[in-house]
MARVEX-173278 format. One record per residue: residue number from 1; x, y, z of N, C-alpha, C, O in turn. Coordinates in pm, 1 decimal. Atoms other than C-alpha are relative to their C-alpha. Layout:
BEGIN
NUM|X|Y|Z|X|Y|Z|X|Y|Z|X|Y|Z .
...
***
This chain:
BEGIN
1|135.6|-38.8|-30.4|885.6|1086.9|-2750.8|-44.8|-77.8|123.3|-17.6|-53.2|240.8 .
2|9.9|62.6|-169.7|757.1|848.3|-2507.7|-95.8|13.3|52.4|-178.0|87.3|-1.6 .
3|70.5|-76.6|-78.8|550.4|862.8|-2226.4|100.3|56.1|134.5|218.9|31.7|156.2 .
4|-119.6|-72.6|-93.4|667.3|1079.8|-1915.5|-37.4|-130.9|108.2|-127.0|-215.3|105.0 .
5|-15.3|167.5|-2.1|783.1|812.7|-1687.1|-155.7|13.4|174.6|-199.8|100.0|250.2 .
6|111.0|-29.2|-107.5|502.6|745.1|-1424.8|-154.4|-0.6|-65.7|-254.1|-23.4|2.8 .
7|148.1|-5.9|117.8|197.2|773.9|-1725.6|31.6|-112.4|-63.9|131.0|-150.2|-126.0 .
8|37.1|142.3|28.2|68.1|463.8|-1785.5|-25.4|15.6|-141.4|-109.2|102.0|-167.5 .
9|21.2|-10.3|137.9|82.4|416.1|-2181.9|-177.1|-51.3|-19.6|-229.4|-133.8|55.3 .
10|101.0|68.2|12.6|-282.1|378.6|-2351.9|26.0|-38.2|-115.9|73.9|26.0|-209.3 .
11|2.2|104.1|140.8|-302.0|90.5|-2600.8|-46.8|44.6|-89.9|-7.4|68.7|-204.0 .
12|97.6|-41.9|147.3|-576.5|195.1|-2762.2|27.5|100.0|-88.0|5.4|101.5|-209.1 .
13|-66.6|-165.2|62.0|-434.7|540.6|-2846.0|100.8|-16.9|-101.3|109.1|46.0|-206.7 .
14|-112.6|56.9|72.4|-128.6|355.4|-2968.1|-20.5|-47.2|-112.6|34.5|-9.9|-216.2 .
15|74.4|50.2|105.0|-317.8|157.9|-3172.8|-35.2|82.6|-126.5|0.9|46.5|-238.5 .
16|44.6|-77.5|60.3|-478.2|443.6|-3334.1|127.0|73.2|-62.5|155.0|47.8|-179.7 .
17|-147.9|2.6|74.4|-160.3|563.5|-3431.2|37.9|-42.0|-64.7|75.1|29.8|-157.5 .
18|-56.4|45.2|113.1|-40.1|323.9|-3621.2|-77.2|-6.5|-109.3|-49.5|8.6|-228.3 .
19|100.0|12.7|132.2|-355.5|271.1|-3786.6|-2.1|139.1|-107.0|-28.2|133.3|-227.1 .
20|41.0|-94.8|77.3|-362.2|636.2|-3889.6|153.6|10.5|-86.3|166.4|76.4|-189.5 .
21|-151.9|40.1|92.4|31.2|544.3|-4016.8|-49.8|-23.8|-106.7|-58.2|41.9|-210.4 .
22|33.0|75.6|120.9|-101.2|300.7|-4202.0|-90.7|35.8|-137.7|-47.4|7.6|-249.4 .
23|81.5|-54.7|93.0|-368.1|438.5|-4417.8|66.8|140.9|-48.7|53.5|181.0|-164.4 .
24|-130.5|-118.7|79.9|-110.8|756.2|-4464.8|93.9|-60.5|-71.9|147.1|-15.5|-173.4 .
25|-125.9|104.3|98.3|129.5|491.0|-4583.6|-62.8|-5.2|-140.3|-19.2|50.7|-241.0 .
26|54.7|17.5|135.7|-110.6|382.9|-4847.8|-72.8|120.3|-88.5|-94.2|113.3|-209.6 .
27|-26.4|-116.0|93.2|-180.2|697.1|-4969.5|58.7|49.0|-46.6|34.6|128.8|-137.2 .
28|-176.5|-46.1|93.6|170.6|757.5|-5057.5|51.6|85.2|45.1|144.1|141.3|-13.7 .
29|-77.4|-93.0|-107.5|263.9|966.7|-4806.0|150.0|-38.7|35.1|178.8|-153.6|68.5 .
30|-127.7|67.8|-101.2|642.7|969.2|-4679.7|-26.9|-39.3|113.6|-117.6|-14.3|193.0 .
31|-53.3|30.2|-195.8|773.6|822.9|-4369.5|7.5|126.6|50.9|-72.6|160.0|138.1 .
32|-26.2|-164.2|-97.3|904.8|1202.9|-4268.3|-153.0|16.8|28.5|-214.5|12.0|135.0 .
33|142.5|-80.0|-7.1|566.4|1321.2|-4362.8|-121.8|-60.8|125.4|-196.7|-1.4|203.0 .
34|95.3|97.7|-72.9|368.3|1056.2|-4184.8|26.8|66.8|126.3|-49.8|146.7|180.3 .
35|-76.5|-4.3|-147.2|619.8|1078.6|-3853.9|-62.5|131.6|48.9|-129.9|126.2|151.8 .
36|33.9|-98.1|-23.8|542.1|1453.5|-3858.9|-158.8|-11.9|38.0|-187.9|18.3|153.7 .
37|94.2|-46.0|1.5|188.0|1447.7|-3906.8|-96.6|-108.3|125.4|-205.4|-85.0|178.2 .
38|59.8|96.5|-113.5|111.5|1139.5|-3654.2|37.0|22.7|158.8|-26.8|-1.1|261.4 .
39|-48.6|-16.8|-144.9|352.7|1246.1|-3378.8|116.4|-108.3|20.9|109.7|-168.4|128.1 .
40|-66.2|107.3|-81.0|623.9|1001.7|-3348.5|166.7|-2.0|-107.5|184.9|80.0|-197.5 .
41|-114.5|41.6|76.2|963.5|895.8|-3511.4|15.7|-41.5|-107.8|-45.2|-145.1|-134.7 .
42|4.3|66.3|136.4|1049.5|841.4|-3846.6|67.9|-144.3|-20.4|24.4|-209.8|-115.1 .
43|9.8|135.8|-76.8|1210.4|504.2|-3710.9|-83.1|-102.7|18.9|-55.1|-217.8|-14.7 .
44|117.7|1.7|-1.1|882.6|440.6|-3626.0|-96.3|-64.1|-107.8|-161.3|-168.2|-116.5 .
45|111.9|-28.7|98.0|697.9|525.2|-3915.6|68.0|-193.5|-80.5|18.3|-305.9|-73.8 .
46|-68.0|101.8|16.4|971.6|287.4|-4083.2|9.5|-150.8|67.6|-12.7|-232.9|-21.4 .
47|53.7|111.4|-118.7|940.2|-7.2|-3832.8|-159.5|-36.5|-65.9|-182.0|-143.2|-123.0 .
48|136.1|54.2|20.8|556.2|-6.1|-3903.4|-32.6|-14.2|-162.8|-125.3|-86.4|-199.7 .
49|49.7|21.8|135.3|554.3|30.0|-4294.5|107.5|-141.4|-58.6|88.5|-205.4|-162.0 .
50|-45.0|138.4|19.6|802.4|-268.0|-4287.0|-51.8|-93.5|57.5|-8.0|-200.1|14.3 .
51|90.5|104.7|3.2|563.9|-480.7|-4130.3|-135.0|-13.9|-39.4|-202.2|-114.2|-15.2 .
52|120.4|-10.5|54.4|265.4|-377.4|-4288.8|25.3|-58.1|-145.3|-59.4|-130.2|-198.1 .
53|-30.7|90.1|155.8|420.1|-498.2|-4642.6|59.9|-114.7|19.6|95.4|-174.8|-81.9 .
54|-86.5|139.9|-24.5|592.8|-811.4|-4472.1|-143.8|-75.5|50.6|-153.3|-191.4|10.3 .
55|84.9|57.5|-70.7|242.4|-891.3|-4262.0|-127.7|50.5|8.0|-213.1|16.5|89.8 .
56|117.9|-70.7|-4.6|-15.3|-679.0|-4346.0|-58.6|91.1|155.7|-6.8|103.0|266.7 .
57|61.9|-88.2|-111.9|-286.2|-439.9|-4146.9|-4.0|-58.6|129.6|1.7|23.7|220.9 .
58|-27.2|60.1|-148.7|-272.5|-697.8|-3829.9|38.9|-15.9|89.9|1.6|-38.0|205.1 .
59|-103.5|-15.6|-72.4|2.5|-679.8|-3751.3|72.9|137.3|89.6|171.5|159.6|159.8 .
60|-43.7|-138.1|-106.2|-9.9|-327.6|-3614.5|-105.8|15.0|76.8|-137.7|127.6|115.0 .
61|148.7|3.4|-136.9|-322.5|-406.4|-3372.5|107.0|-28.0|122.7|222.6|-70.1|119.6 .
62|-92.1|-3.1|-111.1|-209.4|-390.8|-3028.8|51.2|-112.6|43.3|-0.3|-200.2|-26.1 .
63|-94.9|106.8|-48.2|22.5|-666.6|-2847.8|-96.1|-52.4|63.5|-141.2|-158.0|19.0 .
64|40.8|45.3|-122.1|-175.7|-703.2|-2534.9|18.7|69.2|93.0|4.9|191.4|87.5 .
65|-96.1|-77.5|-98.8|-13.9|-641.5|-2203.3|106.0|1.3|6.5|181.8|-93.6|-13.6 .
66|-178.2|8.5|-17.7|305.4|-506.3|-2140.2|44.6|-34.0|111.8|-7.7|8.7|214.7 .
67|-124.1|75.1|-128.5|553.9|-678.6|-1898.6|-41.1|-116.6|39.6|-118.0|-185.8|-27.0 .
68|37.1|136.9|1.4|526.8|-967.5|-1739.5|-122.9|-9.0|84.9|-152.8|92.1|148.3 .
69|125.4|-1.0|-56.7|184.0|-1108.2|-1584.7|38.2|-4.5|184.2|142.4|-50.9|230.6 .
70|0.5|27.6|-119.9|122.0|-1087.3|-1209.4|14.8|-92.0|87.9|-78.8|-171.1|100.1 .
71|-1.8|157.4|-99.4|225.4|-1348.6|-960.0|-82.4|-40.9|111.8|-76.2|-144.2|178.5 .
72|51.4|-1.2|-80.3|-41.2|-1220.3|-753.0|-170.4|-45.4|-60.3|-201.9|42.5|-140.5 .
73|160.4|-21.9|54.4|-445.1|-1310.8|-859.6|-60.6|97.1|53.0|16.2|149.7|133.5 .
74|51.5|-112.5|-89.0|-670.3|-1041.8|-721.0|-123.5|-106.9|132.5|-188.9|-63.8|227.4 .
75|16.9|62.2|-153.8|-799.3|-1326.7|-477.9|72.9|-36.4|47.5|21.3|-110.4|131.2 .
76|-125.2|0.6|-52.8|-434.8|-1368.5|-360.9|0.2|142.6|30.6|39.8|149.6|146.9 .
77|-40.8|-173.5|-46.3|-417.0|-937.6|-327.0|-109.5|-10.8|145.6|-68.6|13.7|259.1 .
78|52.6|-1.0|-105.2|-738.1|-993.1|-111.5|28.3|-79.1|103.0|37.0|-40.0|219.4 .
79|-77.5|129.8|-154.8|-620.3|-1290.7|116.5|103.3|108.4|60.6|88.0|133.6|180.1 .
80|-124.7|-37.0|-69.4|-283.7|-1075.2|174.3|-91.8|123.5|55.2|-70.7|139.4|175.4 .
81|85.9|-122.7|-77.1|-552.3|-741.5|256.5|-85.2|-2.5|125.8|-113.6|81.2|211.5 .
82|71.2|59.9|-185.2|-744.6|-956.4|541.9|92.1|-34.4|52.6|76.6|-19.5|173.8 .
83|-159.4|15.2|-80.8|-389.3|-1050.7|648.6|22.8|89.8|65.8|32.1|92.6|188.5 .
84|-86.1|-168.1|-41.5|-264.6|-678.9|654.4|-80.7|13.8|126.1|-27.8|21.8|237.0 .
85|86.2|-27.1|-96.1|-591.3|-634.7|851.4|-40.7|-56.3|134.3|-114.5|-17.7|225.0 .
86|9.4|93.9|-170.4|-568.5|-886.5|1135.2|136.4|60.2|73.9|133.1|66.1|196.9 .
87|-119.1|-77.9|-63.5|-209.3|-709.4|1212.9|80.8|-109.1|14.3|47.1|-227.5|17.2 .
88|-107.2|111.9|-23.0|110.5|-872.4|1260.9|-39.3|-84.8|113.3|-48.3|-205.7|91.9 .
89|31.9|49.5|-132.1|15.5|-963.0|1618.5|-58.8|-194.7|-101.5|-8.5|-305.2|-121.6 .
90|93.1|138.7|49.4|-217.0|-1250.5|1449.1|125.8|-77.7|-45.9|114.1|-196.6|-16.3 .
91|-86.2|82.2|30.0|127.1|-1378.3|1302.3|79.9|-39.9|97.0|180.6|-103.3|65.6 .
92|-99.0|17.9|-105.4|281.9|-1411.0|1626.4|133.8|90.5|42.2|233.8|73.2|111.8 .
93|-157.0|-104.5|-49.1|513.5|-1103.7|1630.7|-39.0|51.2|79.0|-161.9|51.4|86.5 .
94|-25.2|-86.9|-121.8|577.3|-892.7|1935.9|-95.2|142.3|-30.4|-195.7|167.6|36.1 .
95|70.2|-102.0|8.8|463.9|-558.1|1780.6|-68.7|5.6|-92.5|-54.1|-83.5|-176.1 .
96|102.4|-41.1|95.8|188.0|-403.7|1567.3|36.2|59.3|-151.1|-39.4|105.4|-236.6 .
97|-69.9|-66.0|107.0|417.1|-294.3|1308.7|15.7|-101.0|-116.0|57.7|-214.8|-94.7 .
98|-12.9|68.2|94.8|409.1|-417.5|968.1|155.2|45.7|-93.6|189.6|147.9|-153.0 .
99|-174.4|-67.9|110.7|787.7|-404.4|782.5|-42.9|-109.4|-110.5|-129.4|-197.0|-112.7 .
100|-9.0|73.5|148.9|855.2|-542.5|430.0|17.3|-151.9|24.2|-45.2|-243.4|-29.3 .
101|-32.1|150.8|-49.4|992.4|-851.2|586.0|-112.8|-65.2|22.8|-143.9|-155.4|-54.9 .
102|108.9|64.3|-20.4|673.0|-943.4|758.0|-83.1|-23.5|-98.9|-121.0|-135.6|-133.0 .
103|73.9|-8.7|123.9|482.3|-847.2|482.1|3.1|-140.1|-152.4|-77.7|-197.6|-225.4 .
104|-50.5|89.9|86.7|686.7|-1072.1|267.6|-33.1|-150.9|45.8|-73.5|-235.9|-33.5 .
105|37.0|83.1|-84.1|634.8|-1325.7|512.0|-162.3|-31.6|-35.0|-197.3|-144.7|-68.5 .
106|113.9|5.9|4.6|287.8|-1279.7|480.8|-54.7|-46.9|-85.9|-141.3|-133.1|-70.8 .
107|76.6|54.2|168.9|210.0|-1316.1|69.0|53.8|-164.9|35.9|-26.8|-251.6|2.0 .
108|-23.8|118.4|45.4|424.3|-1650.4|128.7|-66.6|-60.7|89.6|-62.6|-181.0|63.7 .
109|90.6|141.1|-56.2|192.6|-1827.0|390.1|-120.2|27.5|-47.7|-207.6|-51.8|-12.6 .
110|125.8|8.7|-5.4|-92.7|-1702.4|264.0|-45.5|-45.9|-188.0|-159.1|-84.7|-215.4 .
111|-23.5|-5.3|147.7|-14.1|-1729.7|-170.3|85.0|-98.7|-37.3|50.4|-177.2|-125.7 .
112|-64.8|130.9|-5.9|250.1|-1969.0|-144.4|116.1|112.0|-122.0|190.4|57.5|-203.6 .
113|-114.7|-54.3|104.8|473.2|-1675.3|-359.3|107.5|105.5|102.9|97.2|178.0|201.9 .
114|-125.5|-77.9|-92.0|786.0|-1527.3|-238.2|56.7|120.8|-91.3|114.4|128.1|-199.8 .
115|-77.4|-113.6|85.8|863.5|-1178.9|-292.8|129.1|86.6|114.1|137.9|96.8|236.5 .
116|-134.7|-51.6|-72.6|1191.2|-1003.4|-193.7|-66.6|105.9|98.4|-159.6|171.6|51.8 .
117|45.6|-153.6|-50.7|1119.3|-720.3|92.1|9.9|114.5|-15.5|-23.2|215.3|46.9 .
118|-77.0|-176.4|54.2|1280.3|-462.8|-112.9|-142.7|16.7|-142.3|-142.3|115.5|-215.8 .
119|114.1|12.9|80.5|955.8|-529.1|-344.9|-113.9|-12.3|34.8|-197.4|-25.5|-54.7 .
120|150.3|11.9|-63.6|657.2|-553.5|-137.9|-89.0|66.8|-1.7|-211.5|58.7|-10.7 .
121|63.5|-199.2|-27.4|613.3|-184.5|-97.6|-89.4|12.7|-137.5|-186.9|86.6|-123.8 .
122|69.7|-29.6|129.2|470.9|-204.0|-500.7|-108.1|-23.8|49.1|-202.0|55.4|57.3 .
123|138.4|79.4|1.1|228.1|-450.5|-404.8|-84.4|113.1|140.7|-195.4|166.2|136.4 .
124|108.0|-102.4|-89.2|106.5|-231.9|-99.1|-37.4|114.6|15.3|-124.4|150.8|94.6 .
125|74.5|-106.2|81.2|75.4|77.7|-262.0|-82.6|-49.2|-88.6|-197.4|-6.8|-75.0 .
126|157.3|42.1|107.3|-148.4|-88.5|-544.9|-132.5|-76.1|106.5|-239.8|-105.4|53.6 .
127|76.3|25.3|-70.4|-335.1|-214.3|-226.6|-66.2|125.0|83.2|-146.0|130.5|176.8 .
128|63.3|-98.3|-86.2|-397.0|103.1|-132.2|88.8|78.6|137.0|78.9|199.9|155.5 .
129|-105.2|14.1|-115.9|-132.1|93.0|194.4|91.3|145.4|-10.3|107.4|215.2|-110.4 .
130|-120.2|-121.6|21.8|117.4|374.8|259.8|89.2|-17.6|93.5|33.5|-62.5|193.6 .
131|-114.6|-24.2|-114.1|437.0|395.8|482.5|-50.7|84.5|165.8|-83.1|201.0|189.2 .
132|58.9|-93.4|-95.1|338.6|470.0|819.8|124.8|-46.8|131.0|155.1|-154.5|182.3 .
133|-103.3|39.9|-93.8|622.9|549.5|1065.5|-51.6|54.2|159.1|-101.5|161.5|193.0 .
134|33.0|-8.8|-93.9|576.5|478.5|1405.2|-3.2|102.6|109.7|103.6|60.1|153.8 .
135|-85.7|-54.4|-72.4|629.0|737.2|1673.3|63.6|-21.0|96.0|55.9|-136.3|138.4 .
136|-176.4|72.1|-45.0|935.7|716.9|1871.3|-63.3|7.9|124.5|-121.4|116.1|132.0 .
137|38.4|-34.5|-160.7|816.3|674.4|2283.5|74.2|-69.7|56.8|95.0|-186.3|23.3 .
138|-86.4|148.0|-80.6|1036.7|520.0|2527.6|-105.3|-76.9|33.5|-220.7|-34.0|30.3 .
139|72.9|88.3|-121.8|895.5|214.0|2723.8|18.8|70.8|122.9|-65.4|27.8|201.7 .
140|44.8|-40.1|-117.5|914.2|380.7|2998.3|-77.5|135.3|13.2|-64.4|190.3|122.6 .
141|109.4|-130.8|24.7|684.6|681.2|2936.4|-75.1|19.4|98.3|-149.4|-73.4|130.0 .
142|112.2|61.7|-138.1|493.6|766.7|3252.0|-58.3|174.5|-29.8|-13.3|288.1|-14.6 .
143|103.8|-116.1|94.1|190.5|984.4|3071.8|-33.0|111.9|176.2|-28.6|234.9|177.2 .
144|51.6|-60.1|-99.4|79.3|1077.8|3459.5|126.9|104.9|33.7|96.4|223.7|44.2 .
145|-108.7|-103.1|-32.4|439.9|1252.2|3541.0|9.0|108.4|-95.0|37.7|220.1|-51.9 .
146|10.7|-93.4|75.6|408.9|1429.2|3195.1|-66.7|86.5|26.0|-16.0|198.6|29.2 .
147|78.4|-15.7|-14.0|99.5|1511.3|3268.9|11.9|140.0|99.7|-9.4|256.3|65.4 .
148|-32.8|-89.9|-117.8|190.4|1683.6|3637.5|112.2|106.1|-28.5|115.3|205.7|43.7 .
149|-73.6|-106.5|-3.8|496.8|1877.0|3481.4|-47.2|97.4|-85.0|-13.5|215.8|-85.2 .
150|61.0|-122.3|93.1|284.4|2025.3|3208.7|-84.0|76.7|118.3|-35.3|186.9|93.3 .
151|119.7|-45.6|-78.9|21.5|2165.5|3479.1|92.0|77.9|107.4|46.6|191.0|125.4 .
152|-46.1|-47.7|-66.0|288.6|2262.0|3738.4|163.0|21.2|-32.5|202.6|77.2|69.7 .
153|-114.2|-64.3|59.6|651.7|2335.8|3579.7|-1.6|47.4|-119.2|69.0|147.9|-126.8 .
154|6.3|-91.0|108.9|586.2|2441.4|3240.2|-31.5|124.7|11.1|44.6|209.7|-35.0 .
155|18.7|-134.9|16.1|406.8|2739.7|3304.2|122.4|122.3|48.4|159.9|225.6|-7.1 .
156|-124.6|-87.3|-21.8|692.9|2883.5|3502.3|101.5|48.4|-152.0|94.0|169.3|-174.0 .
157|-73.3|-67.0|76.4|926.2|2947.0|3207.6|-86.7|44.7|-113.4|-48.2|104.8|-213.7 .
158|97.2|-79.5|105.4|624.6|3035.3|3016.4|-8.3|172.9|-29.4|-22.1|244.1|-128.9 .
159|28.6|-112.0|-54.2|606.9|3343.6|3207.5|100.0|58.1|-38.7|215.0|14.5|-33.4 .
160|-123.6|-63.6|52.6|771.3|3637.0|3046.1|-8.4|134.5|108.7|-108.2|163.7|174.6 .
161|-32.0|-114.2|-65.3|940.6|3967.1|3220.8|-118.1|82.5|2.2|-205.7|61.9|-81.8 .
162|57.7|-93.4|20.1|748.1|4261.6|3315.0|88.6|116.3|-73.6|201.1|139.1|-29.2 .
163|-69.7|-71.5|64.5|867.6|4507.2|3089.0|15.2|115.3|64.3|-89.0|155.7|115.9 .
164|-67.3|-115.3|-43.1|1062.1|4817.9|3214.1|-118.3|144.3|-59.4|-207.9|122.3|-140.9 .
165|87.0|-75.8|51.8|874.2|5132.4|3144.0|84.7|73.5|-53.2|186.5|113.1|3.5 .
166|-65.5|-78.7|145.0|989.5|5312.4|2823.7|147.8|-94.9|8.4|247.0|-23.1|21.4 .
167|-163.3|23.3|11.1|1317.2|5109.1|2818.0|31.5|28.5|-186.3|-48.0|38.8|-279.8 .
168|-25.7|-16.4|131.3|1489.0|5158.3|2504.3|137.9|-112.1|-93.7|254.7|-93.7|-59.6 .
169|-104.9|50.4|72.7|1718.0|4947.5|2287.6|139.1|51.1|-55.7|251.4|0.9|-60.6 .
170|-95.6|-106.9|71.7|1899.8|5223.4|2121.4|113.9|48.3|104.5|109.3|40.7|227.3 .
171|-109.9|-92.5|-82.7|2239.6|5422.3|2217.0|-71.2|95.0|25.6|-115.9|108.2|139.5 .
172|39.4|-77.2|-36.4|2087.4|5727.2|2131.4|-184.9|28.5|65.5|-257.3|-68.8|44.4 .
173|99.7|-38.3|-56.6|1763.4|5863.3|2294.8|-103.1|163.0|-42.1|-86.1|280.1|-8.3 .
174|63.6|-114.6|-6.6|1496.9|6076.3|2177.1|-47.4|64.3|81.8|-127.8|5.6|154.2 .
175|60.3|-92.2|-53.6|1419.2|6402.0|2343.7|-25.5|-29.6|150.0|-85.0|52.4|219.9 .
***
């Protein structure tokens, strides 16, 4: 059963679940019956009516949070978000481009925590951030020469044939 992967489980919901186990338990309901009528595994059902007679109703209130806690505070997320926002430049790099590396670079002078650059990308999507790829220009780009061949050589091959009068495609020929 599950959730589908990407849907954030809700506790509380979970919660409610077992609770409505539980009070089916003590009515004398089966495990099958329960599993069926709650939504979930008879595994499950089993799992929770063995700790409800080992530990009572308490023991099926929710955990907490799942996984492990954040290494970031959310006044460590904001320090690294006025970071993002002064641009690499402010760190002394060459270009305006932010990579994982820098980035990584970044949480550790400003948080004092080191995260790999193959992991950063989490933290700057939950900041909001998205992948933004540069576009490709040489250094030597000279906008004024572009400029002069759009206005005076492009149009030439713009320009199409005058068309033949009645020409035809075909072998044969009507009439």
């Amino acid at each position: 059963m599950g959730n589908p992967r990407g849907v954030r489980r809700d506790f509380d919901a979970l919660e409610r679940r077992r609770m409505q186990a539980a009070r089916l338990l003590r009515q004398g309901l089966g495990q099958s019956a329960v599993a069926r009528r709650v939504g979930v595994h008879r595994q499950s059902v089993s799992r929770w009516a063995k700790q409800l007679a080992e530990r009572g109703k308490a023991s099926l209130k929710q955990a907490g949070r799942a996984g492990r806690k954040p290494r970031l505070s959310p006044v460590d997320l904001r320090r690294v978000e006025r970071g993002l926002k002064r641009g690499p430049q402010a760190l002394g790099y060459a270009t305006g481009l932010w990579t994982a590396r820098r980035v990584a670079k970044l949480i550790e002078q400003e948080c004092g925590v080191c995260y790999h650059p193959g992991h950063v990308w989490r933290i700057l999507r939950n900041l909001g951030w998205n992948v933004q790829r540069p576009t490709g220009q040489a250094l030597e780009r000279d906008e004024q020469a572009i400029q002069r061949w759009k206005e005076k050589r492009w149009p030439a091959p713009k320009r199409t044939q005058r068309a033949k009068a009645e020409s035809s495609s075909s072998r044969t020929r009507v009439g």
